[in-house]
C-alpha positions in Angstrom: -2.4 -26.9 2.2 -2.7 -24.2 -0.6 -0.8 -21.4 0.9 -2.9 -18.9 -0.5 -5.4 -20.2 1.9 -3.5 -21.0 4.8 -5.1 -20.1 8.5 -8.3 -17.9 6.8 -11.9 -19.4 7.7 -14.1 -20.7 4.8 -16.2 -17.6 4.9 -13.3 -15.1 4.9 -12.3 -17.2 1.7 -15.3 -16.2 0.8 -15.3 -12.7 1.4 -11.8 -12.0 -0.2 -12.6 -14.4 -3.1 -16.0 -12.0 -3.6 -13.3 -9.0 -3.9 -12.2 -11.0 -7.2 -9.7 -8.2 -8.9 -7.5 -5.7 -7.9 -9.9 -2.5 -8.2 -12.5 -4.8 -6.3 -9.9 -5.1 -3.4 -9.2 -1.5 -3.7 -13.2 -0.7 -3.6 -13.4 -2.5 -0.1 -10.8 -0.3 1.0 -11.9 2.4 -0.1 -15.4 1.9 1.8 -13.3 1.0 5.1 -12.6 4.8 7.7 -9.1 5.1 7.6 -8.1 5.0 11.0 -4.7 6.9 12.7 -4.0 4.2 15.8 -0.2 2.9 15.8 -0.9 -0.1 14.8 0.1 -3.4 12.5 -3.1 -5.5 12.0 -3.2 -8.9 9.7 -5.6 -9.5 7.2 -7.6 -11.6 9.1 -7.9 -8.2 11.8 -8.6 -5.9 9.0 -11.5 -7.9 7.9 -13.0 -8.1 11.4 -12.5 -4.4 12.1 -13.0 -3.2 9.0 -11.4 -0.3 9.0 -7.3 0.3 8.1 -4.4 2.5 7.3 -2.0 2.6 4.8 0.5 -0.7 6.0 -2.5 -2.3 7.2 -4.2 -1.8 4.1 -1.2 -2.8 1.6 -0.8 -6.3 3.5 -4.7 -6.8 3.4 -4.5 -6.2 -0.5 -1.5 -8.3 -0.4 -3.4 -11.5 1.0 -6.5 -10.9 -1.0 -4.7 -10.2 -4.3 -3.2 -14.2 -3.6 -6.5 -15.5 -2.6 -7.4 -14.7 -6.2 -4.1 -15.9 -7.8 -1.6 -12.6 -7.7 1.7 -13.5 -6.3 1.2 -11.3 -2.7 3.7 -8.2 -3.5 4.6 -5.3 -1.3 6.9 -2.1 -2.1 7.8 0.2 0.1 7.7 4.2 -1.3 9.9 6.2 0.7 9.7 9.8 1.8 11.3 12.8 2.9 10.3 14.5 6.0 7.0 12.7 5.7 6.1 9.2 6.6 6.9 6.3 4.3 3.7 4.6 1.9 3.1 1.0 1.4 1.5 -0.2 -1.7 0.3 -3.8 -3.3 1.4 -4.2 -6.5 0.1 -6.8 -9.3 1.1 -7.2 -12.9 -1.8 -7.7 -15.8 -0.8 -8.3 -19.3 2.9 -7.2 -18.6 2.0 -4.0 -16.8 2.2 -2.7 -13.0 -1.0 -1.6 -11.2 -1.0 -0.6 -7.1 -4.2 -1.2 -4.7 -3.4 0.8 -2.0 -4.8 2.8 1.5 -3.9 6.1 2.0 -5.2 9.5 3.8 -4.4 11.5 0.8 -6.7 11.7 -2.0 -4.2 10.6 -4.8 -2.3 8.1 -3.4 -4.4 5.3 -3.7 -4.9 3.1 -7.1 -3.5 2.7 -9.8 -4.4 1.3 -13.0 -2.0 -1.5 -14.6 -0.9 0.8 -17.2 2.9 1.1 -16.2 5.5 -0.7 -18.0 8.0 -0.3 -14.7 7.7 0.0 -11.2 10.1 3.1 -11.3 7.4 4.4 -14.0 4.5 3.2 -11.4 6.2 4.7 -8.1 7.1 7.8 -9.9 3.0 8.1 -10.5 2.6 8.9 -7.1 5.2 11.8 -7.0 2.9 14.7 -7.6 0.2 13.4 -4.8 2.8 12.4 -2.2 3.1 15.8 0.2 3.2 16.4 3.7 1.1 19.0 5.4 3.6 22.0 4.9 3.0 21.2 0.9 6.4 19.6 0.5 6.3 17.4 -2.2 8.9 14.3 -0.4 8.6 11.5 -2.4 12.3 10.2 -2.7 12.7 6.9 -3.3 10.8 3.2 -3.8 12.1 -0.7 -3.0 12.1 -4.1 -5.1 9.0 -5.7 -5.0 8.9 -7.7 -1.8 6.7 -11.5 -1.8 5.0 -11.8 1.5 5.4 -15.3 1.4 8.4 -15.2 2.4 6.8 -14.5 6.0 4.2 -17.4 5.9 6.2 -19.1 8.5 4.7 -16.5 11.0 1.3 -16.5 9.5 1.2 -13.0 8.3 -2.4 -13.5 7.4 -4.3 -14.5 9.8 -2.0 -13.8 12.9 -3.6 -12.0 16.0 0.4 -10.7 16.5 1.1 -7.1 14.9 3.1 -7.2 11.6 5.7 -5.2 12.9 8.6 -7.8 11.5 7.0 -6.8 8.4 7.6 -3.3 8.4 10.9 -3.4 10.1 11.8 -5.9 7.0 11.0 -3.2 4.5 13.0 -0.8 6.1 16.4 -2.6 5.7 15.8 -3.4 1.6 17.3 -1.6 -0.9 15.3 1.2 -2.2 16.1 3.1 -5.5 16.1 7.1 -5.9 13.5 8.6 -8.3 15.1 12.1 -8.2 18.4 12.9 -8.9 20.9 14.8 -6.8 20.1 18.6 -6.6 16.3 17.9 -7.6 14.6 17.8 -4.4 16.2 21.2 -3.4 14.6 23.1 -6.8 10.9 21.8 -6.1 8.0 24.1 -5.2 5.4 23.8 -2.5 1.9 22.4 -3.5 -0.2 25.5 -4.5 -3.7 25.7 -2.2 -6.2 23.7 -4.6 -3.5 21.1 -5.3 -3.2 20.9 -1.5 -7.1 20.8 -0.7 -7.9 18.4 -3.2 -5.2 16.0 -2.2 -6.6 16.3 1.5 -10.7 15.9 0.7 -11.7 13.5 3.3 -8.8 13.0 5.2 -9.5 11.9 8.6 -7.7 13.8 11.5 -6.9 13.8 15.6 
């Protein structure tokens, strides 16, 4: 059995082969509500709900980025009195790209344009505050291949992906600032702010 299409139906094959690129996958994202429940859908359960947050919709990017012959890669950017931000990353013609969910304007896509995934993580720097304008970016991890967690059928499993999460927590992870940095930075200014919350959902 081709992993890449292990436990999905033939028309969710369908479906995530119809996505066929990395900005498609990031467009059906993008028309998805973000929702705010505590939860760890698979693929499969984002597809049926439609609707996903940021882990939720890394892992779906994940599967659908192998359905159309990406390796199924995760990283893990890490904050700072903020909550951390999952991202799918792909690799075309020797540079990084993300498809991403996120309920913040700017920390969504990104274009393959980055020769490093320090240089791709640092991209989401500026865009990555919490709601007292701190910017708290601090760190990202090493790539991590989802296949390694095929065995519990990451996919298509009606289970919540917590084992996924807790995974990513105990990598290693690599600082972008260095020491005395974070301490100099300014809060967001009020535009910067607004326009990184437009359309943000809310309790």
């Amino acid at each position: 059995m081709n992993n890449s299409d292990s436990g999905f139906t033939p028309g969710e094959l369908r479906k995530l082969r119809s996505l066929n690129h990395p900005h498609g996958i990031q467009s059906f994202l993008d028309s998805q509500p973000y929702h705010l429940a505590d939860t760890a859908w698979s693929p499969r359960r984002v597809l049926q709900e439609n609707t996903s947050h940021c882990f939720e919709g890394a892992l779906f990017a994940a599967a659908a980025l192998r359905v159309n012959g990406y390796p199924p890669l995760v990283v893990d950017l890490e904050a700072e009195h903020d909550t951390d931000h999952v991202i799918a990353v792909f690799k075309d013609h020797g540079h990084w790209g993300a498809v991403a969910k996120s309920n913040y304007s700017g920390c969504q896509y990104r274009e393959p344009v980055y020769r490093s995934l320090r240089e791709l993580a640092m991209s989401y720097f500026e865009d990555y505050f919490n709601l007292r304008r701190q910017r708290t970016l601090r760190t990202f991890s090493r790539p991590v291949n989802l296949a390694r967690f095929d065995h519990l059928n990451w996919m298509t499993t009606d289970q919540p992906l917590w084992f996924v999460a807790e995974y990513l927590f105990t990598i290693r992870h690599f600082a972008l600032l260095k020491a005395g940095m974070a301490g100099r930075l300014h809060r967001l200014n009020d535009r910067s702010f607004r326009a990184g919350c437009l359309g943000r959902a809310a309790k």
